[in-house]
KOLLOVEX-444719 format. One record per atom (N, C-alpha, C): chain; atom name; x, y, z. Coordinates in Angstrom, 2 decimals. Each point is the difference from the previous one (the first is absolute). Layout:
BEGIN
<rec chain="A" atom="CA" east="X" north="Y" up="Z"/>
...
//
This chain:
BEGIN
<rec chain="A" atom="N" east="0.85" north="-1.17" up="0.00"/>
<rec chain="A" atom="CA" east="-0.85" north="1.17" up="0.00"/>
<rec chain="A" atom="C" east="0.89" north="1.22" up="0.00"/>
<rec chain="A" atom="N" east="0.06" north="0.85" up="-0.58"/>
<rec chain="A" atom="CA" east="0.36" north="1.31" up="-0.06"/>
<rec chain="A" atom="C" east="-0.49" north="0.87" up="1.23"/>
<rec chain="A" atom="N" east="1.33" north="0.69" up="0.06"/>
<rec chain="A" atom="CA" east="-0.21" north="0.77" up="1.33"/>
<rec chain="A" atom="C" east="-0.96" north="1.06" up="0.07"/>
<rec chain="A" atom="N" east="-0.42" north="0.29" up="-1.22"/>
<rec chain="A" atom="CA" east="-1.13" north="1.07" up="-0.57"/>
<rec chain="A" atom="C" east="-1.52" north="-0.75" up="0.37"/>
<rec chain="A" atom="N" east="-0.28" north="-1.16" up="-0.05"/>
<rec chain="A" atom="CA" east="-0.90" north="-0.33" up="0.35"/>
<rec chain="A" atom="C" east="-0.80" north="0.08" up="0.81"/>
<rec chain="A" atom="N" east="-1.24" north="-0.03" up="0.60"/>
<rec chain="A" atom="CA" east="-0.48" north="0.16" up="1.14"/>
<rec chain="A" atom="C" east="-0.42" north="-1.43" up="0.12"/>
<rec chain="A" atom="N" east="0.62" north="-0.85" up="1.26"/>
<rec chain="A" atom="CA" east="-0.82" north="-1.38" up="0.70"/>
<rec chain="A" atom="C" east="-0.98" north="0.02" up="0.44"/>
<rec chain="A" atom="N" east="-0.76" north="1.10" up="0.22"/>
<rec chain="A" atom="CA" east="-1.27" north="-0.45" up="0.51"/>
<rec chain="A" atom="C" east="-1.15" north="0.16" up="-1.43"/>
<rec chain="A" atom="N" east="0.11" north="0.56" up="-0.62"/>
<rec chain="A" atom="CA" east="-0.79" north="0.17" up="-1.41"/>
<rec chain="A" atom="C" east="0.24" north="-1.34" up="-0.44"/>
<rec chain="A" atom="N" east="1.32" north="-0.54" up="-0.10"/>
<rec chain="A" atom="CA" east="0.16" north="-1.66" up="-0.89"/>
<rec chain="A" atom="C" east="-1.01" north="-0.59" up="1.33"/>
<rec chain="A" atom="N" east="-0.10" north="-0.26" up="0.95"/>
<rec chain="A" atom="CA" east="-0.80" north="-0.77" up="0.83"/>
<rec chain="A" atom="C" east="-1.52" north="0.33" up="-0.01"/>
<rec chain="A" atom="N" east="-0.27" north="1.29" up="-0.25"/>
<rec chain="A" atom="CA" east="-1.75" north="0.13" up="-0.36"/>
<rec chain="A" atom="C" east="0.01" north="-0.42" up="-1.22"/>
<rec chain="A" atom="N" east="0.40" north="-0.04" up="-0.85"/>
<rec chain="A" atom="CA" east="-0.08" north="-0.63" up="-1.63"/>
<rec chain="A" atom="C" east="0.01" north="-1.43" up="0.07"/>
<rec chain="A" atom="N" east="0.40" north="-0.71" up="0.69"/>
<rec chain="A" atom="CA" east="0.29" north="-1.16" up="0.47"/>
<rec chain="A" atom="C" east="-1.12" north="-0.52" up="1.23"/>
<rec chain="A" atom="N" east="-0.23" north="0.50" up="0.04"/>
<rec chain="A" atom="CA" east="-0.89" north="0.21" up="1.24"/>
<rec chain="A" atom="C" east="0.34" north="-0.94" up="1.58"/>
<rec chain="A" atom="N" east="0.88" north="-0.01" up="0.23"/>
<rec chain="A" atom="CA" east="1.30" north="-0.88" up="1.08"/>
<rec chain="A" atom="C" east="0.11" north="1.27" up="1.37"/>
<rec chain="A" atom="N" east="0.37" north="-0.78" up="0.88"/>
<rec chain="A" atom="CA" east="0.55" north="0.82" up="1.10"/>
<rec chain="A" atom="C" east="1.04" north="0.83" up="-0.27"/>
<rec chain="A" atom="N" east="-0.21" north="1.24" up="0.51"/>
<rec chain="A" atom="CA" east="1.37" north="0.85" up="0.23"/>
<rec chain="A" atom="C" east="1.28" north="-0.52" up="-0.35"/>
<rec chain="A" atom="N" east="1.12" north="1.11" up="0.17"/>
<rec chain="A" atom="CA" east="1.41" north="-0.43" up="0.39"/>
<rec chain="A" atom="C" east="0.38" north="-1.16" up="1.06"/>
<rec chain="A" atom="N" east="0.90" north="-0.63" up="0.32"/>
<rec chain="A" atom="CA" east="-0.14" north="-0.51" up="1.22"/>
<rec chain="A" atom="C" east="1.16" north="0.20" up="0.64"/>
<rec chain="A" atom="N" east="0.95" north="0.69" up="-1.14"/>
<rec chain="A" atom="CA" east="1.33" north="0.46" up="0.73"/>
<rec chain="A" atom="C" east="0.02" north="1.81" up="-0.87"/>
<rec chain="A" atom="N" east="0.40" north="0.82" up="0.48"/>
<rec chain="A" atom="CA" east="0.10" north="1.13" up="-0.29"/>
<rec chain="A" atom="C" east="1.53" north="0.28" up="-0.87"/>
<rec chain="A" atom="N" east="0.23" north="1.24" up="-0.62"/>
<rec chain="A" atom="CA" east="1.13" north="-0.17" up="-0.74"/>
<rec chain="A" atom="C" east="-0.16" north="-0.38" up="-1.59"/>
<rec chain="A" atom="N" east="1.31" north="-0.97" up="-0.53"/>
<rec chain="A" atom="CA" east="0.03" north="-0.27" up="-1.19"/>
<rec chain="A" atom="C" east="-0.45" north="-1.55" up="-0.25"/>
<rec chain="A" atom="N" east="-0.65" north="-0.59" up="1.12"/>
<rec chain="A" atom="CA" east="-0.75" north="-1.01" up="-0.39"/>
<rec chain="A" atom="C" east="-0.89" north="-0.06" up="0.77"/>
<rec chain="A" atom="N" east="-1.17" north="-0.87" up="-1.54"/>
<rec chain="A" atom="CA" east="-1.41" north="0.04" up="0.60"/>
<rec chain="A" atom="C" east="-0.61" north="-1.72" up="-0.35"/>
<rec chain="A" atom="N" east="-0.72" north="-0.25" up="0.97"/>
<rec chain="A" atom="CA" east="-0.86" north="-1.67" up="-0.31"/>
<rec chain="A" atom="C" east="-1.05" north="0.33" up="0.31"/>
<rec chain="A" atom="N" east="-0.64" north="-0.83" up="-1.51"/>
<rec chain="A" atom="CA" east="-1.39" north="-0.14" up="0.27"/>
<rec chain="A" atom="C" east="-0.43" north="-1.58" up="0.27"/>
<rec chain="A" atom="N" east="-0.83" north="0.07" up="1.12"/>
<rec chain="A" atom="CA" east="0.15" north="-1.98" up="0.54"/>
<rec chain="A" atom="C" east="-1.64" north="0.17" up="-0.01"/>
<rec chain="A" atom="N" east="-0.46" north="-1.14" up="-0.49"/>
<rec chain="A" atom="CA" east="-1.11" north="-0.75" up="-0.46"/>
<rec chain="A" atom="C" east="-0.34" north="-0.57" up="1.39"/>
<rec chain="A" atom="N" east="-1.32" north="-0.01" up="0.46"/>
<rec chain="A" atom="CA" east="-0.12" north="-0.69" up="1.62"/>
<rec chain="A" atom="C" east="0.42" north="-1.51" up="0.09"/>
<rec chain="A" atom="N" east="0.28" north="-0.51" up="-0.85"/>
<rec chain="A" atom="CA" east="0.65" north="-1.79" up="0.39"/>
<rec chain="A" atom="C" east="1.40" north="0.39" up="0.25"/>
<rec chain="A" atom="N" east="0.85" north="1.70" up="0.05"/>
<rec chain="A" atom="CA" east="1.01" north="0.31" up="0.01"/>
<rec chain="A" atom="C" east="1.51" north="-0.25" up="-0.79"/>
<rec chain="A" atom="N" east="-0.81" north="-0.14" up="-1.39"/>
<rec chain="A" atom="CA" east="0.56" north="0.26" up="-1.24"/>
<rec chain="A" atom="C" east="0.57" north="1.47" up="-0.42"/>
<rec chain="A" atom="N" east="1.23" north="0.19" up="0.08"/>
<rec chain="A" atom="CA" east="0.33" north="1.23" up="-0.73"/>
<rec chain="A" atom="C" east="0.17" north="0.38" up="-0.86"/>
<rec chain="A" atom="N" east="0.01" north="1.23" up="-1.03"/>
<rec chain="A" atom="CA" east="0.59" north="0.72" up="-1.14"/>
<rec chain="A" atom="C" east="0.85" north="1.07" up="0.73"/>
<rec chain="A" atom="N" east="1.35" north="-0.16" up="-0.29"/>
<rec chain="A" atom="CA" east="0.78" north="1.61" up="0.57"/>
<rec chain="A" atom="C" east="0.65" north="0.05" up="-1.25"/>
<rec chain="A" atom="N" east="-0.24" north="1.60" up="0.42"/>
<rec chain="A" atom="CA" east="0.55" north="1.14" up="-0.91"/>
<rec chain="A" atom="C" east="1.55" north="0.83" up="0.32"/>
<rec chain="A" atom="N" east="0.74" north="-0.42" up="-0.45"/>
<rec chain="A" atom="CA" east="1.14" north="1.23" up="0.70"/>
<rec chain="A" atom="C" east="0.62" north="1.19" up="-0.67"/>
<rec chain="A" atom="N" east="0.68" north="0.92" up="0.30"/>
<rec chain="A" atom="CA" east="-0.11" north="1.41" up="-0.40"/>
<rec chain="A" atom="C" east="1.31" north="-0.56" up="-1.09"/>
<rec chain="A" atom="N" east="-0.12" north="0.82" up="-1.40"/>
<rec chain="A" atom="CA" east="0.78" north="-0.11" up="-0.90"/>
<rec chain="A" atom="C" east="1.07" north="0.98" up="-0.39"/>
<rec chain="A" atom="N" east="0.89" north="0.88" up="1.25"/>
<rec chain="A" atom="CA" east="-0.03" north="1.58" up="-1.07"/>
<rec chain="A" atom="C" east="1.09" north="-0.34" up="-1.33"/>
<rec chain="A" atom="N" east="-0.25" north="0.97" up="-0.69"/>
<rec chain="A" atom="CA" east="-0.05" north="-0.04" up="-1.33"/>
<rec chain="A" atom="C" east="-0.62" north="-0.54" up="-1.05"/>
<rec chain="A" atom="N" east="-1.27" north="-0.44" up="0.59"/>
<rec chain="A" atom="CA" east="-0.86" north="-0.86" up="-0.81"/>
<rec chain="A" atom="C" east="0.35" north="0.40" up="-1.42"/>
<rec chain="A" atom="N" east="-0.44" north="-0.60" up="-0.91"/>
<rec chain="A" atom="CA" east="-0.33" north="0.39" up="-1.50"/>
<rec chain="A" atom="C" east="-1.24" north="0.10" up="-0.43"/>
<rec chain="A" atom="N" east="-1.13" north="-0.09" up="-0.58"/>
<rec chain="A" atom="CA" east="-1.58" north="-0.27" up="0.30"/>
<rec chain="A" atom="C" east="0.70" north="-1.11" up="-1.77"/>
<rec chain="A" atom="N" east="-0.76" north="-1.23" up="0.11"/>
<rec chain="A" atom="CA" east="0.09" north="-0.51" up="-1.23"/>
<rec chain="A" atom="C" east="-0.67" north="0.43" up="-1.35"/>
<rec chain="A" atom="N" east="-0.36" north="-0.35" up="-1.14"/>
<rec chain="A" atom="CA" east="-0.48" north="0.39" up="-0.75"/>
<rec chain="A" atom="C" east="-1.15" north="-0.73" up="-0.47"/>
<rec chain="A" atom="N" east="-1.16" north="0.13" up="-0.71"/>
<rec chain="A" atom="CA" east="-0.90" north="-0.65" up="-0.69"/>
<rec chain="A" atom="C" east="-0.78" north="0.36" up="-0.51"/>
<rec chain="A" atom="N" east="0.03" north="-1.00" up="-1.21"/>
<rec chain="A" atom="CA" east="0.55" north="-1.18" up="0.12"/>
<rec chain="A" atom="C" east="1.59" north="0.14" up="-1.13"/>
<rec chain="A" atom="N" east="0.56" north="-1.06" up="1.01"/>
<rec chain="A" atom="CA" east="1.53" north="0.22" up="-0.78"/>
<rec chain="A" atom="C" east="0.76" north="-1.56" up="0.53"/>
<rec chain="A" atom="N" east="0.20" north="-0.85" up="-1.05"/>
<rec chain="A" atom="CA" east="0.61" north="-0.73" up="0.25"/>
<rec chain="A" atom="C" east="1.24" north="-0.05" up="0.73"/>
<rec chain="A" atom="N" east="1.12" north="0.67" up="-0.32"/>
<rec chain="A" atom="CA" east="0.89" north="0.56" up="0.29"/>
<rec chain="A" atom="C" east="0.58" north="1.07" up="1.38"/>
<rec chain="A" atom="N" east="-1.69" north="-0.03" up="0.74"/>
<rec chain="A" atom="CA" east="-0.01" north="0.76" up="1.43"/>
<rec chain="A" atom="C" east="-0.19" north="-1.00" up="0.40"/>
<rec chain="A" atom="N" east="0.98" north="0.40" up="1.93"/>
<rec chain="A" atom="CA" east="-0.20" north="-0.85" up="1.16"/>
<rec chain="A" atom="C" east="-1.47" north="0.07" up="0.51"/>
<rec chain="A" atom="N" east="-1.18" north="-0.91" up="0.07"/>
<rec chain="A" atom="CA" east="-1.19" north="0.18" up="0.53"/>
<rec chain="A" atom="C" east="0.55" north="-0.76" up="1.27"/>
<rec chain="A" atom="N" east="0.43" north="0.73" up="1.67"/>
<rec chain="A" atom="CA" east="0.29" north="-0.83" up="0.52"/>
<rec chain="A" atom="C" east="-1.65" north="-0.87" up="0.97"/>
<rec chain="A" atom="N" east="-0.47" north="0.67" up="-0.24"/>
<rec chain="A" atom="CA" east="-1.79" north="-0.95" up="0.02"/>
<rec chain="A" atom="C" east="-1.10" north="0.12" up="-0.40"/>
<rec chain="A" atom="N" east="-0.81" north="-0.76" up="0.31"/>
<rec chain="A" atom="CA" east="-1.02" north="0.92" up="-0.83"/>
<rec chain="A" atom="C" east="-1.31" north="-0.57" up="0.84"/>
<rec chain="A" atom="N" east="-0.99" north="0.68" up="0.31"/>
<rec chain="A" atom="CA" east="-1.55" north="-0.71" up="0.82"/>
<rec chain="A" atom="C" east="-1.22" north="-0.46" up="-0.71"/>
<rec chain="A" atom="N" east="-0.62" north="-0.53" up="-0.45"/>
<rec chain="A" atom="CA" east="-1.40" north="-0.50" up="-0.41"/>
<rec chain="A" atom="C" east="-0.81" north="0.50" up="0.90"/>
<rec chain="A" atom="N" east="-0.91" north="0.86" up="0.32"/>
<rec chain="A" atom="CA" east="-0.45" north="0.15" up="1.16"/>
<rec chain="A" atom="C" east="-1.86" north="-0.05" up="-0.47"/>
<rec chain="A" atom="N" east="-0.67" north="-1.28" up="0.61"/>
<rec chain="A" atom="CA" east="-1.22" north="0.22" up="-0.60"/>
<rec chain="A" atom="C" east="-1.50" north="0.96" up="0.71"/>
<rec chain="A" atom="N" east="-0.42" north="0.47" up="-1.17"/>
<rec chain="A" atom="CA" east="-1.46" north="0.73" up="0.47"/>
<rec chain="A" atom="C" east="-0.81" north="-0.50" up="-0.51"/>
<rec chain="A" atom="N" east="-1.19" north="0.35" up="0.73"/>
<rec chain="A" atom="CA" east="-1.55" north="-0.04" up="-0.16"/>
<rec chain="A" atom="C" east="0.16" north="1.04" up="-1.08"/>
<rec chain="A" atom="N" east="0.03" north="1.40" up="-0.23"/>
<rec chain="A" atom="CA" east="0.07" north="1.06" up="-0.59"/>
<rec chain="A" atom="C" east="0.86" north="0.58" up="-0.34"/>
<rec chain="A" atom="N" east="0.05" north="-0.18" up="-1.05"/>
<rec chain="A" atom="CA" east="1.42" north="0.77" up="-1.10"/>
<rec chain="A" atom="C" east="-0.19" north="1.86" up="0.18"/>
<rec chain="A" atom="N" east="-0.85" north="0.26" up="-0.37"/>
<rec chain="A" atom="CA" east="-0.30" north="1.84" up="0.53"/>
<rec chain="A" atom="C" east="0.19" north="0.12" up="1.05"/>
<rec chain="A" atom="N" east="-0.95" north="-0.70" up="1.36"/>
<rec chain="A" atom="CA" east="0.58" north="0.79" up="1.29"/>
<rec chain="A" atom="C" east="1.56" north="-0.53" up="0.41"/>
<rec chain="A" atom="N" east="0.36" north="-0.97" up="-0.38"/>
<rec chain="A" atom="CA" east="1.37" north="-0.44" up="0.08"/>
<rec chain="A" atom="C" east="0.90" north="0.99" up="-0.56"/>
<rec chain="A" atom="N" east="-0.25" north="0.19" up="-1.13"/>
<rec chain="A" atom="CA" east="0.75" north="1.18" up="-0.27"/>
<rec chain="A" atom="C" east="0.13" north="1.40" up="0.29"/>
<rec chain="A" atom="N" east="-0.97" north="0.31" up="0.77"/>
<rec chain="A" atom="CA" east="-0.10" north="1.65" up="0.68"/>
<rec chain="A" atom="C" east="0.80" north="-0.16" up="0.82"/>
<rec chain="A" atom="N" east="-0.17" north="-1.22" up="1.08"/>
<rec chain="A" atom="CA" east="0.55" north="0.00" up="0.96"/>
<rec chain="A" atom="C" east="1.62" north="0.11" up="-0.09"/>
<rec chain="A" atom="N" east="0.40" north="-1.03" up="-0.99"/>
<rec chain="A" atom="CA" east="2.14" north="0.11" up="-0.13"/>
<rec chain="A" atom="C" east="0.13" north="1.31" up="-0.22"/>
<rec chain="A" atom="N" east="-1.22" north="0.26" up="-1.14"/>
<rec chain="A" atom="CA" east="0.36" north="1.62" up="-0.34"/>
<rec chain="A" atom="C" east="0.31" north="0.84" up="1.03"/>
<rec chain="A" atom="N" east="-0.66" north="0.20" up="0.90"/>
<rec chain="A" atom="CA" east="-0.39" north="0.47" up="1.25"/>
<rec chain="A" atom="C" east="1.42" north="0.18" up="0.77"/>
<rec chain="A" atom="N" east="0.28" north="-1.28" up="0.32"/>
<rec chain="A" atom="CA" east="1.14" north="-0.32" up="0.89"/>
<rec chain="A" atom="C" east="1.66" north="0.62" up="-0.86"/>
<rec chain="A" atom="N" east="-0.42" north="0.19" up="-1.21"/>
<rec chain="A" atom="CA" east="1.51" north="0.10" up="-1.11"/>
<rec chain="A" atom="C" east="0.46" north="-0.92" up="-0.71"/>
<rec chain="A" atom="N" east="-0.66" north="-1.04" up="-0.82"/>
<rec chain="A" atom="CA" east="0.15" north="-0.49" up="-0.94"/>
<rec chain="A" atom="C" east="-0.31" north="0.41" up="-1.39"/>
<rec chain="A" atom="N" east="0.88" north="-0.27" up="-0.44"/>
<rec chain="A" atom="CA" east="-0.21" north="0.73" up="-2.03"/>
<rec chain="A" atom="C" east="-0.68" north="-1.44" up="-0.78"/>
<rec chain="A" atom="N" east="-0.77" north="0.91" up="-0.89"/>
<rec chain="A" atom="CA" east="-0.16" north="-1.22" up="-1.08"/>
<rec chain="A" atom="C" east="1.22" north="0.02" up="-1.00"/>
<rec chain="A" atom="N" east="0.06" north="-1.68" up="-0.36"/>
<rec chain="A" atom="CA" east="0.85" north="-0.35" up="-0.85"/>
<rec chain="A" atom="C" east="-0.59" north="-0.33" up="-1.39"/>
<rec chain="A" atom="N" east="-1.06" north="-0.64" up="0.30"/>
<rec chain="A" atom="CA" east="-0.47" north="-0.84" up="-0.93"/>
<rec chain="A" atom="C" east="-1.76" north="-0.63" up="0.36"/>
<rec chain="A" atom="N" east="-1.08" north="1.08" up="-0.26"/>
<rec chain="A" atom="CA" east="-1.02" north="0.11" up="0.20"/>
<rec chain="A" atom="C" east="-0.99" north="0.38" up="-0.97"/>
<rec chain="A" atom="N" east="0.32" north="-0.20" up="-1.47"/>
<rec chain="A" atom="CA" east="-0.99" north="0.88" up="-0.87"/>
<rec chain="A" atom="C" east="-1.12" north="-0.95" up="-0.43"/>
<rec chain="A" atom="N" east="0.50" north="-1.45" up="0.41"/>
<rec chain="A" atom="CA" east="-1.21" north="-1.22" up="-0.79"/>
<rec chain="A" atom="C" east="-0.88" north="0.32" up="1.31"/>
<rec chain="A" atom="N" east="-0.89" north="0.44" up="-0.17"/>
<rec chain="A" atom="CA" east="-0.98" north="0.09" up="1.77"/>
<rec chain="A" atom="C" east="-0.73" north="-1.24" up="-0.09"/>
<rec chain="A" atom="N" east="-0.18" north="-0.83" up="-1.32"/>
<rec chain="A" atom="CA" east="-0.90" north="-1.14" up="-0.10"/>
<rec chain="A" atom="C" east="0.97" north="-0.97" up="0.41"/>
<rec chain="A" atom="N" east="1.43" north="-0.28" up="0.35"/>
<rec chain="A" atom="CA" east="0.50" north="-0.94" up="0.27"/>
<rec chain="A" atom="C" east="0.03" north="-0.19" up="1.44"/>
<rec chain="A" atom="N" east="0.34" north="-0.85" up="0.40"/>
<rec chain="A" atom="CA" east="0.11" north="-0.62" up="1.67"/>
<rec chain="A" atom="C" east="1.08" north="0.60" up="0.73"/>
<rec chain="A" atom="N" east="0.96" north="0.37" up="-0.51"/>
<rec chain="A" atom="CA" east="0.89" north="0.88" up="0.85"/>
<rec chain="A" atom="C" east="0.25" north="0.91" up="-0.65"/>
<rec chain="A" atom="N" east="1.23" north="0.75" up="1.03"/>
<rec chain="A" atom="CA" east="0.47" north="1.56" up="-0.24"/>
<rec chain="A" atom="C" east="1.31" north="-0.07" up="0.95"/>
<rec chain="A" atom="N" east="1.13" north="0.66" up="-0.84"/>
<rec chain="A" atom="CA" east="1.03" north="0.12" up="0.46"/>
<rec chain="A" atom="C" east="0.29" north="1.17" up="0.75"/>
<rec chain="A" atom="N" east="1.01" north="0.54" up="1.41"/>
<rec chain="A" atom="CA" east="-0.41" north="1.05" up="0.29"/>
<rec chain="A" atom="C" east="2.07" north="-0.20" up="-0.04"/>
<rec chain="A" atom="N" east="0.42" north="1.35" up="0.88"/>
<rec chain="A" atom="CA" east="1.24" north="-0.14" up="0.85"/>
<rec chain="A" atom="C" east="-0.13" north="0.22" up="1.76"/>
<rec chain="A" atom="N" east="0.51" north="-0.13" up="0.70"/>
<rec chain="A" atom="CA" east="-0.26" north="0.41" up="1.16"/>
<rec chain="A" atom="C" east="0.95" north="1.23" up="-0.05"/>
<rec chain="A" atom="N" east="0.12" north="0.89" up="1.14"/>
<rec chain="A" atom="CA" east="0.54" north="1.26" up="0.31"/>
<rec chain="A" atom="C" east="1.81" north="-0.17" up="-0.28"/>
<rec chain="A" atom="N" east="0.07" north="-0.81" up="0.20"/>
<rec chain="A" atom="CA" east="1.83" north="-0.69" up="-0.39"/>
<rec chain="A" atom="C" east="0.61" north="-0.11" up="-1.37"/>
<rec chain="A" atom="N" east="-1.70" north="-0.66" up="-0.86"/>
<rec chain="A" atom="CA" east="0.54" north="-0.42" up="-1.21"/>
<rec chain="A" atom="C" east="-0.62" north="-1.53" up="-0.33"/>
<rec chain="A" atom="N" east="0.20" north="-0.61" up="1.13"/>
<rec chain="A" atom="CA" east="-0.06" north="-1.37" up="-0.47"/>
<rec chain="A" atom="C" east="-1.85" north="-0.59" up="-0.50"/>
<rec chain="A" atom="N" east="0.45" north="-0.50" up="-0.94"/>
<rec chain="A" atom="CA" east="-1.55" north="-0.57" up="-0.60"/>
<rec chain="A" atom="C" east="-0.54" north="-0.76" up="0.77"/>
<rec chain="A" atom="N" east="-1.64" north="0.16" up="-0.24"/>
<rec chain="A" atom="CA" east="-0.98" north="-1.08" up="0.94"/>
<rec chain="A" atom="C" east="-1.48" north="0.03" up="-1.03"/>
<rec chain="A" atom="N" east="-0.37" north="-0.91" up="0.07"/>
<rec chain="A" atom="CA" east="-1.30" north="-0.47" up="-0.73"/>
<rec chain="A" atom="C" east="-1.18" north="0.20" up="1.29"/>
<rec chain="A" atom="N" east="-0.88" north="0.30" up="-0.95"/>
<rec chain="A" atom="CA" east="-1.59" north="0.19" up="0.51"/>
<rec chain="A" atom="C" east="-0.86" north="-0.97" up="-0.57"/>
<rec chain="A" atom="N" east="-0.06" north="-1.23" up="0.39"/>
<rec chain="A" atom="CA" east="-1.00" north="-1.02" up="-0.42"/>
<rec chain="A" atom="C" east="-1.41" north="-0.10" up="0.74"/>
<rec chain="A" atom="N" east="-0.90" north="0.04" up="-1.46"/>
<rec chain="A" atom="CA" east="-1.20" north="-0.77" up="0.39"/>
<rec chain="A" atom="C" east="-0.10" north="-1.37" up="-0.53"/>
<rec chain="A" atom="N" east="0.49" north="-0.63" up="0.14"/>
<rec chain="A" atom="CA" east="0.08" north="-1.22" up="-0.29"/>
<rec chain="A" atom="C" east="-0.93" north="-1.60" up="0.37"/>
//
């Protein structure tokens, strides 16, 4: 994660508990106490897309009920669209505030 980021916006988008350590790293733990951590990157690069040839160092599937209110909301928080003009298709590509790509599935 880029130090530009805000951790608590990736965790309402995600919809997960808070930070659980403050600083340049953050986990998000699932109640069977499964984690995702994030740690601070400085000098991030933001990758490119789509570009074969860029580092995507991850990327999220993240599914909705609703592709529109799903999308106000990243909007909301500071996500860009990447790749959103088919509105009849099942997803939509966004970036998060860092750079890194994530999908909006209704799937």
């Amino acid at each position: 994660m880029s130090t530009t980021a805000d951790p608590a916006r990736r965790t309402e988008a995600t919809s997960r508990p808070g930070p659980s350590q403050p600083g340049d790293w953050v986990d998000l733990r699932l109640p069977d106490g499964r984690a995702l951590a994030f740690q601070a990157a400085p000098g991030h690069v933001p990758p490119k897309w789509p570009a074969p040839d860029g580092s995507q160092q991850f990327h999220l599937d993240l599914t909705v009920e609703d592709l529109d209110a799903a999308e106000k909301e990243v909007l909301a928080l500071g996500a860009t669209v990447l790749e959103a003009a088919d509105r009849g298709r099942g997803w939509r590509v966004y970036a998060d505030p860092a750079g890194h790509p994530f999908c909006l599935c209704a799937c």
